[in-house]
C-alpha positions as CSV (number, residue, x, y, z in Angstrom):
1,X,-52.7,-20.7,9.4
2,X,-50.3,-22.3,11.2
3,X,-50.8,-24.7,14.1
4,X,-48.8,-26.0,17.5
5,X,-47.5,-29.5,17.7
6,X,-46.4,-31.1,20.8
7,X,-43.3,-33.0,18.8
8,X,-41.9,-31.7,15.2
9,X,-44.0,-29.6,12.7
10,X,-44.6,-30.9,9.7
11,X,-42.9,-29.2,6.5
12,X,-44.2,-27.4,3.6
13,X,-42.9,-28.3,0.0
14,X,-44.0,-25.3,-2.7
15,X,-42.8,-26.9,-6.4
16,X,-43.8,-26.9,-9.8
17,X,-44.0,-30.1,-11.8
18,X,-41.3,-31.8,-13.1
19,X,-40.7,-31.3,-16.8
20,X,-39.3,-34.2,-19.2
21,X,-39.2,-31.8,-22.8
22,X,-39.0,-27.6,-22.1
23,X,-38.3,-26.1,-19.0
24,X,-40.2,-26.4,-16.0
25,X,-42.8,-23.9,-14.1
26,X,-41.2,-21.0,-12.5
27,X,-42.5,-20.3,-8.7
28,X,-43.5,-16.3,-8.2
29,X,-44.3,-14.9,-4.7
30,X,-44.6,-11.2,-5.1
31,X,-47.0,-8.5,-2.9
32,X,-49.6,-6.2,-4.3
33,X,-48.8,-2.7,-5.9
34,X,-49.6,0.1,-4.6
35,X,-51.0,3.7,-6.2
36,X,-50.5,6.0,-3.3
37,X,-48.9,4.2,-0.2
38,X,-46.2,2.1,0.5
39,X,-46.5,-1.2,-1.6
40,X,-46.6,-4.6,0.7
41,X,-43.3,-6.3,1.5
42,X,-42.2,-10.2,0.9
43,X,-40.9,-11.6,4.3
44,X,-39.3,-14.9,4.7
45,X,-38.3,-16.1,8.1
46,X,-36.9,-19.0,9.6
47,X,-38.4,-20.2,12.6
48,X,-36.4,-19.1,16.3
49,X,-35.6,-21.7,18.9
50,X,-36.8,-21.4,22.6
51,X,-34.4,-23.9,24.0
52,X,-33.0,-25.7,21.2
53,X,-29.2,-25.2,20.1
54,X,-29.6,-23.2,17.0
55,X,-33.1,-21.6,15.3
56,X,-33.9,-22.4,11.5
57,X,-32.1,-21.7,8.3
58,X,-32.9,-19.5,5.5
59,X,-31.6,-21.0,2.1
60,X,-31.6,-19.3,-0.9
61,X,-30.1,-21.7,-3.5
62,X,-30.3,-21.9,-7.7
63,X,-31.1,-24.7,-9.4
64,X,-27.6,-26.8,-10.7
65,X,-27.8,-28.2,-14.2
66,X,-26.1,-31.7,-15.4
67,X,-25.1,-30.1,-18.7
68,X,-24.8,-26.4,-19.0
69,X,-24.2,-23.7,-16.6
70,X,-26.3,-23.4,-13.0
71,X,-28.6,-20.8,-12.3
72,X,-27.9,-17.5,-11.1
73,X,-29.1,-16.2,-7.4
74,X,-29.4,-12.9,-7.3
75,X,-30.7,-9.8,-4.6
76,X,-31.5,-6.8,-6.0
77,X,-33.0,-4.2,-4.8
78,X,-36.0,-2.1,-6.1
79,X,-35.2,0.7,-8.9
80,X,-36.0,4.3,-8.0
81,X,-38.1,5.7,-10.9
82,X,-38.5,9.2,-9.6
83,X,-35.9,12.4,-10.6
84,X,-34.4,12.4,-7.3
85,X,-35.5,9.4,-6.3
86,X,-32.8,6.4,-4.7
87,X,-33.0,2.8,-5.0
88,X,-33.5,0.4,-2.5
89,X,-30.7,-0.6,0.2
90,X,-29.3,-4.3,0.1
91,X,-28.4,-5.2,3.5
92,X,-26.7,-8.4,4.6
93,X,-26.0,-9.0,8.1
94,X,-25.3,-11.5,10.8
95,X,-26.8,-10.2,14.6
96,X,-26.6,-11.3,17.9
97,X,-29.0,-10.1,20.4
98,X,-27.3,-12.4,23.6
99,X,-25.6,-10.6,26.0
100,X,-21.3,-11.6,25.8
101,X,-22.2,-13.0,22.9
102,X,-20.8,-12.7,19.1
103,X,-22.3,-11.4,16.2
104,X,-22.8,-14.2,13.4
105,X,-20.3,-14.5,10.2
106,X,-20.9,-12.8,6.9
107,X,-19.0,-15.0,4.8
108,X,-19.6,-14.1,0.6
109,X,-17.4,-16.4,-1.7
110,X,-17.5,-18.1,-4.7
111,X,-18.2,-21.7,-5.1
112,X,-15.8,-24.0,-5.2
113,X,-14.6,-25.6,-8.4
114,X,-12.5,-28.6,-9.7
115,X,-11.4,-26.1,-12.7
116,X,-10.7,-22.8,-11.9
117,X,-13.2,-21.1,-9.1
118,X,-15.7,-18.3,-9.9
119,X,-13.9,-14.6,-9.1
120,X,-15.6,-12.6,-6.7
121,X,-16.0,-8.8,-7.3
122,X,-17.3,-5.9,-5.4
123,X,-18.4,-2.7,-7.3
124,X,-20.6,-0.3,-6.8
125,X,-22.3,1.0,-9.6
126,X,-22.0,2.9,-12.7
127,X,-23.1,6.9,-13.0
128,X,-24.0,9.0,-16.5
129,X,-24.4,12.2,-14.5
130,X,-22.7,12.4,-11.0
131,X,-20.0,10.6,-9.2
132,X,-20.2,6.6,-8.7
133,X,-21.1,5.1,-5.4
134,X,-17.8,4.4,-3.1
135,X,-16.7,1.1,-2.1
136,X,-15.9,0.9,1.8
137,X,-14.1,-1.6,3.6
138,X,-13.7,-1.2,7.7
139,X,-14.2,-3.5,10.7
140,X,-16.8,-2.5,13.2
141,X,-15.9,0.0,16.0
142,X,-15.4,-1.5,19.6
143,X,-15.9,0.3,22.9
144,X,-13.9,-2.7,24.5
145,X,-10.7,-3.5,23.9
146,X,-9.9,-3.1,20.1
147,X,-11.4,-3.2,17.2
148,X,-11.6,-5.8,14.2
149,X,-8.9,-5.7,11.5
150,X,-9.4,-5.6,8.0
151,X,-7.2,-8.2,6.3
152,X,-6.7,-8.2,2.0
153,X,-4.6,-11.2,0.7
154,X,-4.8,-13.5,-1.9
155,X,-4.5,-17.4,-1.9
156,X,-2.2,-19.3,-1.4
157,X,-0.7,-21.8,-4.3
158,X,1.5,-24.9,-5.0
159,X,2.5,-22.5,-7.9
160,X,2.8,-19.0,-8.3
161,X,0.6,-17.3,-5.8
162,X,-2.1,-14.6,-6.7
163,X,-0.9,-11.1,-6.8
164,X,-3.4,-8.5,-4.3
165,X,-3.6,-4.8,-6.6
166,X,-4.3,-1.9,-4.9
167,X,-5.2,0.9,-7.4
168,X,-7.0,4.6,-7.8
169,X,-9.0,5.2,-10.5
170,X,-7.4,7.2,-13.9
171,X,-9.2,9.8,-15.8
172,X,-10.3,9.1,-19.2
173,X,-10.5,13.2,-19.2
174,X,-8.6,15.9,-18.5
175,X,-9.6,15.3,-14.7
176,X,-6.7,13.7,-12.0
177,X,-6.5,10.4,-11.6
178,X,-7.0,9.4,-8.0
179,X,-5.2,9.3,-4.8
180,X,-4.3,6.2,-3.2
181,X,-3.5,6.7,0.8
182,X,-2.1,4.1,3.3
183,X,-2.3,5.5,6.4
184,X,-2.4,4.3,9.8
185,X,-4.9,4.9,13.2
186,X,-4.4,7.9,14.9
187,X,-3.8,7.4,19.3
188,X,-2.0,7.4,22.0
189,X,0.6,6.6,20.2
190,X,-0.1,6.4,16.3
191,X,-0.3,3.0,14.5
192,X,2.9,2.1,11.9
193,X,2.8,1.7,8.0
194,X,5.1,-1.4,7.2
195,X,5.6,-2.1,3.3
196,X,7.6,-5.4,3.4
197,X,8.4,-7.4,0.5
198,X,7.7,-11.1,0.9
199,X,10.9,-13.8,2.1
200,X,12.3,-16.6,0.1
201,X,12.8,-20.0,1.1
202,X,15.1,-20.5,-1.8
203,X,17.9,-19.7,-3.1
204,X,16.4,-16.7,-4.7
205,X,16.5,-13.1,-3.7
206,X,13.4,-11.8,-1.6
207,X,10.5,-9.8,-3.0
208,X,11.8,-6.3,-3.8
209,X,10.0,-3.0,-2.6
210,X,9.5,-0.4,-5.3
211,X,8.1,3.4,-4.3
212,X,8.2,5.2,-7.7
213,X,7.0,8.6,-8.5
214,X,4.7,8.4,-12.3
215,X,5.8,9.9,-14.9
216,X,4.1,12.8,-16.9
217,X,4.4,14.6,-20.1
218,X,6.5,17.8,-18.7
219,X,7.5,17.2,-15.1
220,X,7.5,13.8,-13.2
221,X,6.2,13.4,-9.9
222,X,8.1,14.0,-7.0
223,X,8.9,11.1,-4.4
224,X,9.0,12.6,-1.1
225,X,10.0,10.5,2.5
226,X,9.4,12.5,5.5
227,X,9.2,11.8,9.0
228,X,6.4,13.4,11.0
229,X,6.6,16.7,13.2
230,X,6.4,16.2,16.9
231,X,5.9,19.1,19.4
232,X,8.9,18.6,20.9
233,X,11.4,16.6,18.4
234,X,10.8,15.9,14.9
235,X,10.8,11.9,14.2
236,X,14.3,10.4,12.5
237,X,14.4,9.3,8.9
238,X,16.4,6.5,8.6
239,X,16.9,4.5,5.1
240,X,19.2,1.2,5.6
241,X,20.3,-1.4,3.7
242,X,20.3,-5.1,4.4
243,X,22.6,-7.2,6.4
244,X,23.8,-10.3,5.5
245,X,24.5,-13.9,7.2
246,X,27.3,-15.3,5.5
247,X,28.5,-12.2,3.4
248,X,28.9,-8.6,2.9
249,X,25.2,-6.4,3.7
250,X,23.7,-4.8,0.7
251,X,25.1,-1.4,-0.7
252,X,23.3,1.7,-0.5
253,X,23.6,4.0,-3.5
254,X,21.8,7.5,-4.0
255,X,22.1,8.8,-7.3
256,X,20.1,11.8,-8.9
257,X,18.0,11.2,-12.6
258,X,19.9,11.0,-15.4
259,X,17.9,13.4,-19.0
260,X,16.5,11.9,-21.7
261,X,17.7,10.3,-24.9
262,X,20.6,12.6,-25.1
263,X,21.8,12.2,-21.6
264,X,22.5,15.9,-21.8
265,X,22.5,16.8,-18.2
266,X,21.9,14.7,-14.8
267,X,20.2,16.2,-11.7
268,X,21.9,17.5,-8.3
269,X,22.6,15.3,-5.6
270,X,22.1,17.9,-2.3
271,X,22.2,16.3,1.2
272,X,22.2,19.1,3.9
273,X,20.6,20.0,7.3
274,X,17.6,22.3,7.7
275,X,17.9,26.0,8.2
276,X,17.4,27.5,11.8
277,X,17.8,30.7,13.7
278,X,19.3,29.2,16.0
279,X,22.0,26.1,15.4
280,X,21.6,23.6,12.0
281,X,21.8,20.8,12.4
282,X,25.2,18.5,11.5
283,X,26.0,16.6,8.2
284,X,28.1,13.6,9.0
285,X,29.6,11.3,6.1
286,X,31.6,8.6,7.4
287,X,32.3,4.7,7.3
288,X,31.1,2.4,10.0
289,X,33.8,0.9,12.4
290,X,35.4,-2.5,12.1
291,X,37.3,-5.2,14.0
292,X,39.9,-5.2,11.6
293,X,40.0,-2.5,8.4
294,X,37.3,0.3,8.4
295,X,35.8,1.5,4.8
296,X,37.7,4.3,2.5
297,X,35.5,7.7,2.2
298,X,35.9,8.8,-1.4
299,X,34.5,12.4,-2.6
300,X,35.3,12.1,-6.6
301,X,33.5,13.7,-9.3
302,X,33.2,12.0,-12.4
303,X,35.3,11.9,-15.4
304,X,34.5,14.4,-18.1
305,X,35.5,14.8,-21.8
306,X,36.1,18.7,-21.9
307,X,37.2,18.6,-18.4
308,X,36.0,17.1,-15.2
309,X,34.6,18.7,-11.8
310,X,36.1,20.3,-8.9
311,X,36.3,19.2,-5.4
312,X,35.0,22.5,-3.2
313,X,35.3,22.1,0.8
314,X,35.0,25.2,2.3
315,X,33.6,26.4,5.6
316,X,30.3,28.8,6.2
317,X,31.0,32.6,6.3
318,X,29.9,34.2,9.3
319,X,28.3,38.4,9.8
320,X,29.5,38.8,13.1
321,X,31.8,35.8,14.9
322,X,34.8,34.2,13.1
323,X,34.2,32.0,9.8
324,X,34.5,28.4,10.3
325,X,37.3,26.2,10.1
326,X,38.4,23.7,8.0
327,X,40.3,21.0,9.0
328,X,42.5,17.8,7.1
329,X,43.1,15.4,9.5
330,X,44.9,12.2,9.1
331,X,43.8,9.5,11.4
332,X,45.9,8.4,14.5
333,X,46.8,4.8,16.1
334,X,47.5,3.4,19.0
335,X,50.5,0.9,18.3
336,X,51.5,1.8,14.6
337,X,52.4,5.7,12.3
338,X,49.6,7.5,11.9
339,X,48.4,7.9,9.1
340,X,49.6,10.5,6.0
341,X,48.0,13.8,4.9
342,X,49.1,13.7,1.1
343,X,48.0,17.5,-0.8
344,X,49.0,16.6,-5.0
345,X,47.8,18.6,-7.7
346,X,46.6,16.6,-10.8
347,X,49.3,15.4,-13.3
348,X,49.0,16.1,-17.1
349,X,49.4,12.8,-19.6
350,X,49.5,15.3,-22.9
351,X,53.1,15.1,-24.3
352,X,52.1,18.8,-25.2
353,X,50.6,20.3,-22.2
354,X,52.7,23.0,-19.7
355,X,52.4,21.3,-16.5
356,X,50.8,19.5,-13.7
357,X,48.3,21.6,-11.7
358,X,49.7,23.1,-8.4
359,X,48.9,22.2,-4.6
360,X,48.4,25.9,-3.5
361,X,48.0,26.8,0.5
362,X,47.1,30.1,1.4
363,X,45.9,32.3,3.7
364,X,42.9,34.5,4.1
């Protein structure tokens, strides 16, 4: 039983002997089974502090060893042994009861090491019959200003640093794999998703930023960017490339997939606007302005052995108004010509062949 003291209280020291040959005496504190009811529990408890600056610690610490390994320290809860039955709950948290004040940190590591430090994992466990447990990661909600944030990185290094993975789990069946979402906090006004690829402080290139579809044994996936829906205008979908200090930005190139081994066939290239019942929307293709000479807009197809592709600009057809129009124009100028509309049909380099093609202009 315990008793008051005026100044400190004296300490209690619970040991086994010391032990020169084998291993020493292990220490046991365990409560009483129980038949029927609940069986005891196993309580240990610092002391709190009236008016002192901080109450007593709790340390739970294994044993280190001068030539092998240290001992583990472990917290496990108690097994369930009935059918439908479910094991005990490990709970580690830091309270604070104070009013304006903060709750304590929670702060699980592994120890540090003049070799290479322990790794730290969190799993939950493994199931035979259902699914496994799920692993969840959040801050704690806040009815003041904001909540906590939730930050994943890896450490830093005089070397390479450590990469952070991010990954579903596969299938070893013929099940999915699994999903993987980033998305942000709906509000007000919804949170953003930034995927930014680290900078350099070199001369080398920054981190790249790679978004690709997986591949399967009949169809790959499909890659799709979309902006979100709004009630009154859709949201803009905009895909730039990078500019650059002391020469030219980076280029921009779309190109569709090319077929397998045999390069047999390449995929479509479509860029259009959304139908409507009312007006579509425009499809503009042009070069940026400049200070002194704006870019060329090309439209070629590519060369082909048995014979290349056409070049097709034609206007909508309309059921009731007039069709559209289409319309060459050259550009104009201020101080100088303007510039020349030039129509040429292809010229033939066979020694054997008929003729050129014609420049044909006709009406409807």
């Amino acid at each position: 039983m315990a008793t008051k003291s005026s100044g400190s209280s004296g300490s209690m020291f619970l040991a086994t002997g010391l032990s020169t040959v084998g291993s020493s005496g292990n220490v046991s504190l365990s409560s009483g089974d129980s038949l029927v009811g609940s069986a005891g529990s196993v309580t240990l408890t610092a002391g709190q502090s009236s008016a002192g600056p901080k109450g007593g610690s709790v340390v739970l610490s294994a044993g280190a060893s001068l030539a092998g390994a240290g001992g583990d320290a472990r917290v496990v809860s108690g097994a369930a042994q009935g059918a439908l039955s479910s094991g005990g709950v490990v709970l580690l948290s830091a309270d604070s009861l104070g009013e304006g004040g903060s709750s304590g940190l929670v702060d699980i590591g592994s120890g540090q090491s003049r070799g290479r430090s322990g790794s730290l994992r969190v799993v939950s466990g493994t199931s035979k019959a259902s699914s496994s447990g799920d692993v969840d990661v959040a801050s704690g909600a806040s009815s003041g200003p904001g909540s906590g944030a939730v930050r994943v990185s890896s450490g830093s290094s005089s070397g390479d640093a450590g990469a952070v993975e991010v990954a579903a789990g596969s299938s070893t069946s013929a099940g999915s794999g699994g999903s993987l979402d980033l998305r942000s906090g709906s509000g007000a006004a919804g949170g953003a998703v930034r995927v930014i690829g680290g900078a350099s402080a070199g001369s080398s290139a920054g981190g790249a930023v790679a978004i690709e579809a997986g591949g399967g044994a009949v169809d790959g996936g499909v890659l799709a960017l979309s902006s979100g829906s709004g009630s009154t205008k859709g949201g803009s979908l905009e895909l730039r490339a990078g500019s650059g200090s002391s020469e030219a930005g980076g280029n921009f190139s779309v190109a569709s997939g090319t077929s397998g081994s045999d390069k047999s066939a390449s995929g479509s290239v479509v860029v259009s606007s959304a139908q409507a019942e009312g007006s579509s929307g425009e499809v503009l293709l042009g070069s940026g302005d400049a200070g002194k000479e704006s870019g060329s807009l090309k439209m070629v197809t590519g060369e082909g052995v048995a014979r290349s592709g056409s070049v097709l600009l034609g206007a909508g057809k309309s059921a009731v108004g007039p069709g559209g129009d289409v319309s060459l124009i050259s550009g104009t100028s201020s101080e100088s010509s303007g510039g020349h509309l030039n129509l040429q049909g292809g010229a033939s380099l066979s020694a054997s062949s008929v003729g050129g093609g014609y420049a044909r202009v006709q009406g409807g």
